[in-house]
N, CA, C and O atoms as a GROMACS GRO file, in nm:
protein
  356
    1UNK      N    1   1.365   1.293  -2.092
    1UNK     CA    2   1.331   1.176  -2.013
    1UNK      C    3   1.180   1.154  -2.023
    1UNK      O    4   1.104   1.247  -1.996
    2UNK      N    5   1.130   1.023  -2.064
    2UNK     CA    6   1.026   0.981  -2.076
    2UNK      C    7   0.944   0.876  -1.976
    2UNK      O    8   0.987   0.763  -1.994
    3UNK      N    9   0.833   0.880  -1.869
    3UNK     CA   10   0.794   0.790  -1.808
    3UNK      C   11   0.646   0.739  -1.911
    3UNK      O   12   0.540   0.790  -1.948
    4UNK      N   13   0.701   0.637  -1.923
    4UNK     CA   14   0.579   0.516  -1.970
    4UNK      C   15   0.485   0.436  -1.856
    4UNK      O   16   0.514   0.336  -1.790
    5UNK      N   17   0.371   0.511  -1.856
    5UNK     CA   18   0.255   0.433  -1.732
    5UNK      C   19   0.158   0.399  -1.805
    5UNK      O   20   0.151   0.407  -1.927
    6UNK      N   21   0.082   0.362  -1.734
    6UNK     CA   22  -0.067   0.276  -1.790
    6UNK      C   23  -0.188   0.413  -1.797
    6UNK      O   24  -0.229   0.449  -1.907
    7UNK      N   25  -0.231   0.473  -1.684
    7UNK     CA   26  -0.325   0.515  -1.704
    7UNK      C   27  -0.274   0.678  -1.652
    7UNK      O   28  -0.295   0.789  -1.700
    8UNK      N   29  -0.206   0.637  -1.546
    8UNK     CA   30  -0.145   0.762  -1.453
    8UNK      C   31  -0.047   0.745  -1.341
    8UNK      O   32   0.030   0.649  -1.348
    9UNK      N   33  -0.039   0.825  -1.238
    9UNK     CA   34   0.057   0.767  -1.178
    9UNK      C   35  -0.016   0.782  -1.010
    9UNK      O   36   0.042   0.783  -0.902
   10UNK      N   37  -0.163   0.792  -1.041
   10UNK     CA   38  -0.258   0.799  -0.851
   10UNK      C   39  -0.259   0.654  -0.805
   10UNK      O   40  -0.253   0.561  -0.886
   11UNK      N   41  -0.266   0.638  -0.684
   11UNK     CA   42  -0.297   0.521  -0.633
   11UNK      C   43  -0.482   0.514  -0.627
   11UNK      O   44  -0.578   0.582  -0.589
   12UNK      N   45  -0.445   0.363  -0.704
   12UNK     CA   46  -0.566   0.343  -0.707
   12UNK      C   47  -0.653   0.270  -0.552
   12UNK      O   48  -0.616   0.170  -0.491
   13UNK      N   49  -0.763   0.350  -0.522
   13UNK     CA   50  -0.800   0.285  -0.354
   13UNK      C   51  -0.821   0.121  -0.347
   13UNK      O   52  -0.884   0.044  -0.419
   14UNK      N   53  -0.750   0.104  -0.245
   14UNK     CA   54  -0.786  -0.057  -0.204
   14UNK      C   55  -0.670  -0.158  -0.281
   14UNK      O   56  -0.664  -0.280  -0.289
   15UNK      N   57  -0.591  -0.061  -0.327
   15UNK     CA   58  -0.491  -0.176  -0.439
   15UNK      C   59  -0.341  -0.149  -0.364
   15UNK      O   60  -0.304  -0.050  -0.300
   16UNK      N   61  -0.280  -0.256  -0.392
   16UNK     CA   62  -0.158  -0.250  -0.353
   16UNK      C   63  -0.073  -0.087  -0.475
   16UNK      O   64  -0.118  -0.012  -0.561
   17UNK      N   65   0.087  -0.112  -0.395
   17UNK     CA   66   0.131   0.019  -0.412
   17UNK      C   67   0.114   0.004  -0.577
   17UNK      O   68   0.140  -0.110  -0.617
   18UNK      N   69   0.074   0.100  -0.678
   18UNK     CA   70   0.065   0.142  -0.792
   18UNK      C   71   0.227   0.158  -0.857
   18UNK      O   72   0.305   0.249  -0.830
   19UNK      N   73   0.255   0.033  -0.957
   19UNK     CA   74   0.363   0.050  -0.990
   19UNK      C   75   0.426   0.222  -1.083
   19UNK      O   76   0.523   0.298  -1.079
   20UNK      N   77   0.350   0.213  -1.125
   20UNK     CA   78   0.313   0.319  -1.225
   20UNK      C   79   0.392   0.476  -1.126
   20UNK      O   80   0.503   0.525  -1.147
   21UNK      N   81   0.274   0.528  -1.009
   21UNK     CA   82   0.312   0.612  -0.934
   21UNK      C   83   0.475   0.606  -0.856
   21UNK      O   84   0.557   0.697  -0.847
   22UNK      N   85   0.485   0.446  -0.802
   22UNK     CA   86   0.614   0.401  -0.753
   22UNK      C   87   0.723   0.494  -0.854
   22UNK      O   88   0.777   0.602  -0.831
   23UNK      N   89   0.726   0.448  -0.915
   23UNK     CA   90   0.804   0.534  -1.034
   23UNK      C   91   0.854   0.668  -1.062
   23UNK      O   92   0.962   0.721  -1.089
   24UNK      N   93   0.723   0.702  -1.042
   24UNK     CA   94   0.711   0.867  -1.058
   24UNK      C   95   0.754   0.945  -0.941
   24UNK      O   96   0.826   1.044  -0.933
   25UNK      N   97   0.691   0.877  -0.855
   25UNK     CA   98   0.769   0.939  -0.697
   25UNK      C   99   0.890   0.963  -0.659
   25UNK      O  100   0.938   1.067  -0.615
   26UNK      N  101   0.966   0.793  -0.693
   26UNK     CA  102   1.094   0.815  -0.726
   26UNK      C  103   1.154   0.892  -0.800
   26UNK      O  104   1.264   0.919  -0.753
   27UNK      N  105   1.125   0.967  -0.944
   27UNK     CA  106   1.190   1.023  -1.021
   27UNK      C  107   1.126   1.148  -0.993
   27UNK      O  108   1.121   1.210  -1.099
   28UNK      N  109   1.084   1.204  -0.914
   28UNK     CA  110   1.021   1.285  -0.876
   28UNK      C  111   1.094   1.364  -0.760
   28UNK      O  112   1.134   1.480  -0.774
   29UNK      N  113   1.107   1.299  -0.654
   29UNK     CA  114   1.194   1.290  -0.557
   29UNK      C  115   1.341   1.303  -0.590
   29UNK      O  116   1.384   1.414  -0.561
   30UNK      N  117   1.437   1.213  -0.645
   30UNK     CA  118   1.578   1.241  -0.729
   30UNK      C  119   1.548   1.374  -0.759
   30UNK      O  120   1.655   1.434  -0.768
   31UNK      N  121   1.440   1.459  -0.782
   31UNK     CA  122   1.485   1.612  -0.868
   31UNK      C  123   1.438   1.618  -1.047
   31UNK      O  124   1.448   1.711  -1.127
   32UNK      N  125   1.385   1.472  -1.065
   32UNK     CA  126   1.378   1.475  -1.209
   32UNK      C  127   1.199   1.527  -1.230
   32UNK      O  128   1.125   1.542  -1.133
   33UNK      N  129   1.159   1.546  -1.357
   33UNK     CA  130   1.054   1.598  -1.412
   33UNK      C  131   0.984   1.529  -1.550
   33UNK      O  132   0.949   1.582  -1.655
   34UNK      N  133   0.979   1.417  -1.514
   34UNK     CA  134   0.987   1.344  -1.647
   34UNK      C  135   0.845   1.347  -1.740
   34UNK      O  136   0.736   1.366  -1.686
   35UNK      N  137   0.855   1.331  -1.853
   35UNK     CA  138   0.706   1.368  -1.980
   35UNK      C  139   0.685   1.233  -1.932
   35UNK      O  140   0.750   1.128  -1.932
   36UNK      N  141   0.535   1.286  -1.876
   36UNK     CA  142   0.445   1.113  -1.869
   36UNK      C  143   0.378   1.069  -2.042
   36UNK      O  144   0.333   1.141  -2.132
   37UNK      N  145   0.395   0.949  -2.033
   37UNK     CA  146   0.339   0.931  -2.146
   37UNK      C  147   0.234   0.800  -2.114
   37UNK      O  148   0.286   0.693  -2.082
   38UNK      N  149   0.104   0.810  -2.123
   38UNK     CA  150  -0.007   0.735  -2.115
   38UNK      C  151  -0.046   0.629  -2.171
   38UNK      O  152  -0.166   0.618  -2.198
   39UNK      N  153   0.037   0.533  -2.201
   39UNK     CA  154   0.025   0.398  -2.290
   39UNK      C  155  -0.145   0.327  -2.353
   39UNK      O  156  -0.177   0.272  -2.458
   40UNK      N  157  -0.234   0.367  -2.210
   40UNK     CA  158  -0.359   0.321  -2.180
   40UNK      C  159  -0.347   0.160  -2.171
   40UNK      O  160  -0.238   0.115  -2.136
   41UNK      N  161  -0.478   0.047  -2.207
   41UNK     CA  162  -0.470  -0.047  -2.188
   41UNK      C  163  -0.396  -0.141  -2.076
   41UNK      O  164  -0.318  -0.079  -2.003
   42UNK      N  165  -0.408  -0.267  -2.053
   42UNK     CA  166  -0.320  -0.360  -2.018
   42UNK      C  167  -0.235  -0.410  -2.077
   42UNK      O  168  -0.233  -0.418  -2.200
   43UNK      N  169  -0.142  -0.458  -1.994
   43UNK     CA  170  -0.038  -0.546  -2.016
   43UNK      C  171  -0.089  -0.725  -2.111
   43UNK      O  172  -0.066  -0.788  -2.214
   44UNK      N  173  -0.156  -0.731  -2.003
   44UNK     CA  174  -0.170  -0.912  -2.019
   44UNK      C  175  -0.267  -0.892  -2.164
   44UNK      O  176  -0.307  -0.993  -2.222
   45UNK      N  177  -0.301  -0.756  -2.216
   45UNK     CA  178  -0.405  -0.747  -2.349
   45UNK      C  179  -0.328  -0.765  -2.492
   45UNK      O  180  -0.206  -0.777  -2.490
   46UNK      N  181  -0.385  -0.766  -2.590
   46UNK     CA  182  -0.311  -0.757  -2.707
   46UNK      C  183  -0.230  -0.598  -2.740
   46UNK      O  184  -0.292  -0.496  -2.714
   47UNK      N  185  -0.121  -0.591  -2.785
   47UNK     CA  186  -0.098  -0.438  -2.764
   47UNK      C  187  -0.155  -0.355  -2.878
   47UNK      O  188  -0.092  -0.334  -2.981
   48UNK      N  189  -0.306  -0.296  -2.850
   48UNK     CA  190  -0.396  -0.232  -2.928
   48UNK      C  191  -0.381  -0.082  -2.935
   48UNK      O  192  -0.434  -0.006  -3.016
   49UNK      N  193  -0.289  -0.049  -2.825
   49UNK     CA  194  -0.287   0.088  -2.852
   49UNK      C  195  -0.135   0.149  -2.871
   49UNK      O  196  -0.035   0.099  -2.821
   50UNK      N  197  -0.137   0.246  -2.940
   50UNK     CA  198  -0.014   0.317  -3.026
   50UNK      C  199   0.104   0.319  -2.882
   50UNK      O  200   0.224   0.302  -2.903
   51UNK      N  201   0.063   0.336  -2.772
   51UNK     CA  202   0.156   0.330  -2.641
   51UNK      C  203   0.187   0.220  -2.637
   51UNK      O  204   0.306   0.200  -2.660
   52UNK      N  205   0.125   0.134  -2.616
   52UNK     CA  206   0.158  -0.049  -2.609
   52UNK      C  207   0.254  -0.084  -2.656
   52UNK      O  208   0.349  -0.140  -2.601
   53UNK      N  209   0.230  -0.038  -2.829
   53UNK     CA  210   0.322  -0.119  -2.889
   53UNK      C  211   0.462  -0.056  -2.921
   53UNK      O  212   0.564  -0.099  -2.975
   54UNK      N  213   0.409   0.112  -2.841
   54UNK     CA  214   0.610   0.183  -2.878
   54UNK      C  215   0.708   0.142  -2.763
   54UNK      O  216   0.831   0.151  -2.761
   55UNK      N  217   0.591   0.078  -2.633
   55UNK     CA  218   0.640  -0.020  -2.535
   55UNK      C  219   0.697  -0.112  -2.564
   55UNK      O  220   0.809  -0.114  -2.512
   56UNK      N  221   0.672  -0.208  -2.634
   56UNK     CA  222   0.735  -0.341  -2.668
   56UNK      C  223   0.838  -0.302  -2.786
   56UNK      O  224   0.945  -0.363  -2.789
   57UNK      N  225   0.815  -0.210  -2.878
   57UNK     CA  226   0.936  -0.156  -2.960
   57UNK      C  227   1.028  -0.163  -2.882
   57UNK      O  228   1.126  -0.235  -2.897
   58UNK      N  229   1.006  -0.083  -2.781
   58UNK     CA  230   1.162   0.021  -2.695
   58UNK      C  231   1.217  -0.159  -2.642
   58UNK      O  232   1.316  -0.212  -2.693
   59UNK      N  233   1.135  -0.228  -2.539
   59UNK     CA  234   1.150  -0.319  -2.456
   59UNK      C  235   1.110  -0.459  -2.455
   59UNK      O  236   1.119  -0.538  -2.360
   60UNK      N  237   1.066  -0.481  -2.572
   60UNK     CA  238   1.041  -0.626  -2.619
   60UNK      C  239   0.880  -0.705  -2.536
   60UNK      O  240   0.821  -0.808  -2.566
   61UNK      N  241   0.856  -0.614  -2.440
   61UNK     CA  242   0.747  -0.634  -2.368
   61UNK      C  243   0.632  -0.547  -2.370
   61UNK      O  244   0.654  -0.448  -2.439
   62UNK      N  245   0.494  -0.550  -2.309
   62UNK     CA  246   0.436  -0.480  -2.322
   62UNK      C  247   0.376  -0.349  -2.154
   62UNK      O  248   0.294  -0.257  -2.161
   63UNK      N  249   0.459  -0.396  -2.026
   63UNK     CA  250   0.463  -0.337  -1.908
   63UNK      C  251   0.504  -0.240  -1.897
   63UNK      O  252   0.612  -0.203  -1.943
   64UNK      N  253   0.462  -0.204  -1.863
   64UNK     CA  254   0.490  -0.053  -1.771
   64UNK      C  255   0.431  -0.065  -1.655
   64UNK      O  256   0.327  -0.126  -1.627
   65UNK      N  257   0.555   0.042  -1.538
   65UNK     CA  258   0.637   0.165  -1.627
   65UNK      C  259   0.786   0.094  -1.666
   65UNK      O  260   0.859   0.002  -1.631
   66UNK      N  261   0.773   0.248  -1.800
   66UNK     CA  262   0.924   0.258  -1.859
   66UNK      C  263   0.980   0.355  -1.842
   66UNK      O  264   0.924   0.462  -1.868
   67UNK      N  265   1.105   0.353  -1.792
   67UNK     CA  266   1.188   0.520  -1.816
   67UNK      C  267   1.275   0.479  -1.957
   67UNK      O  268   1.323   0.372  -1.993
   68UNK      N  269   1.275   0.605  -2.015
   68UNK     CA  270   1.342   0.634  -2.113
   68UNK      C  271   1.422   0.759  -2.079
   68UNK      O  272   1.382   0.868  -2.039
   69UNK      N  273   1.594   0.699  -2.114
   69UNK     CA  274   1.649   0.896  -2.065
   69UNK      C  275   1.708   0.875  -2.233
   69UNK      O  276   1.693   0.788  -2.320
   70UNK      N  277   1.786   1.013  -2.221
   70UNK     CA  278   1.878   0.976  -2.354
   70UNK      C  279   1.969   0.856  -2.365
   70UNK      O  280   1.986   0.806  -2.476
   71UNK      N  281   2.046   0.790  -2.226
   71UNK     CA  282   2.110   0.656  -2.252
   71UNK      C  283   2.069   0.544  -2.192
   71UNK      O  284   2.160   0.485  -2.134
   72UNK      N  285   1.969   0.497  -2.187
   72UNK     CA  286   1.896   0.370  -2.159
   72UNK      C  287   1.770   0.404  -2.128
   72UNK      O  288   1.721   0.514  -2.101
   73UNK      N  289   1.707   0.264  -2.139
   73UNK     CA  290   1.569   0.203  -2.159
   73UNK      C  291   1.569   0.131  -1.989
   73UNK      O  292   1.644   0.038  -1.959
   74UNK      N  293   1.502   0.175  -1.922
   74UNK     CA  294   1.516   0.073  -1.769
   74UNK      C  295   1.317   0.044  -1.745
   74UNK      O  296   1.238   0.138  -1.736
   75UNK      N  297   1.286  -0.065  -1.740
   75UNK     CA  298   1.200  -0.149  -1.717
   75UNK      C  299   1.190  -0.173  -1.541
   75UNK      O  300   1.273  -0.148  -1.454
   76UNK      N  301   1.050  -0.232  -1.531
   76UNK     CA  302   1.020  -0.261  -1.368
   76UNK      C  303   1.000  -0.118  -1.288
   76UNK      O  304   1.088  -0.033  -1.293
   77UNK      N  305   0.888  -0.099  -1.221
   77UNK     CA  306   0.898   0.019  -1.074
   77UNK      C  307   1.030   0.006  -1.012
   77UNK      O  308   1.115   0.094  -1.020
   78UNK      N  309   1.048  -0.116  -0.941
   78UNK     CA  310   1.175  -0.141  -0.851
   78UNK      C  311   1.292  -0.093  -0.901
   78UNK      O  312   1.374  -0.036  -0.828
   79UNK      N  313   1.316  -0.118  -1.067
   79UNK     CA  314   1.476  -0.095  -1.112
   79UNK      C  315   1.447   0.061  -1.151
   79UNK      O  316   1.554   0.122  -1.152
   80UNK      N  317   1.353   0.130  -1.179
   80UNK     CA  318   1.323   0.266  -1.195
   80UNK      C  319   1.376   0.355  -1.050
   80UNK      O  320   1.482   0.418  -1.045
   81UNK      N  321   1.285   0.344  -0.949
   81UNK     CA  322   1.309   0.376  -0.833
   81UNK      C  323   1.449   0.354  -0.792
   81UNK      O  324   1.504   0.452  -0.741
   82UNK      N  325   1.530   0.226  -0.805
   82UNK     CA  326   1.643   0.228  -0.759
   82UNK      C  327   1.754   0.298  -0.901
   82UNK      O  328   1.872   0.334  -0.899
   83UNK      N  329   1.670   0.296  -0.992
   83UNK     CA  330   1.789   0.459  -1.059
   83UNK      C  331   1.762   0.578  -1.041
   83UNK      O  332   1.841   0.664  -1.080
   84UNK      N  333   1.678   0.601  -0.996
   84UNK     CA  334   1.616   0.721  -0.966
   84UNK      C  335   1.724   0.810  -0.863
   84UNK      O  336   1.780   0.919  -0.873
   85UNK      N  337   1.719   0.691  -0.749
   85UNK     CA  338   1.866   0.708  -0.624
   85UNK      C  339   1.982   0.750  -0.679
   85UNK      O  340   2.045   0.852  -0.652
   86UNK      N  341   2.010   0.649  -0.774
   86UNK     CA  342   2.102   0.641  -0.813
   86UNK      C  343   2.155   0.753  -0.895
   86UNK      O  344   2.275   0.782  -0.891
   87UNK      N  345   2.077   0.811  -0.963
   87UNK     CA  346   2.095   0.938  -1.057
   87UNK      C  347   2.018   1.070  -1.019
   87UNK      O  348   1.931   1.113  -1.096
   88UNK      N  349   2.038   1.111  -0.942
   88UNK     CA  350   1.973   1.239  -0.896
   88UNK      C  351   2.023   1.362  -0.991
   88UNK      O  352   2.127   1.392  -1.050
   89UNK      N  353   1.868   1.426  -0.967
   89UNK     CA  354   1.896   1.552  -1.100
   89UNK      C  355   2.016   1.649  -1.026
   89UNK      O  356   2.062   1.746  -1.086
   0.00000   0.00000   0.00000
């Protein structure tokens, strides 16, 4: 199982909730242990870095986070977190 974030998964001060961490918490919480993988860059940027673009490979987009397990690709914090529930280790 693979989590795809931007930089990490801390909340950054003064910012709303960090999709990135949202994620991790959740799959964290379920019991899971997932390989972070560090995409770097933005979204709204050209996808310049080797993470970016194995992002938009997997998902046609360039956002994160991504979970990757062995049977699906799930996109968005929200739909992460709510599989997370859903699939406990």
């Amino acid at each position: 199982m693979k989590l795809y974030v931007c930089w990490g998964t801390f909340q950054v001060p003064g910012v709303r909730a960090h999709p990135c961490r949202l994620a991790h918490e959740a799959l964290v919480a379920a019991g899971h242990a997932p390989e972070l993988v560090k995409v770097h860059g933005a979204g709204v940027l050209p996808d310049m870095t080797r993470g970016r673009r194995e992002v938009k490979r997997l998902t046609g987009q360039s956002w994160v986070p991504v979970l990757v397990t062995d049977d699906e690709v799930v996109t968005d914090s929200a739909r992460i977190v709510a599989w997370a529930r859903a699939h406990p280790a």
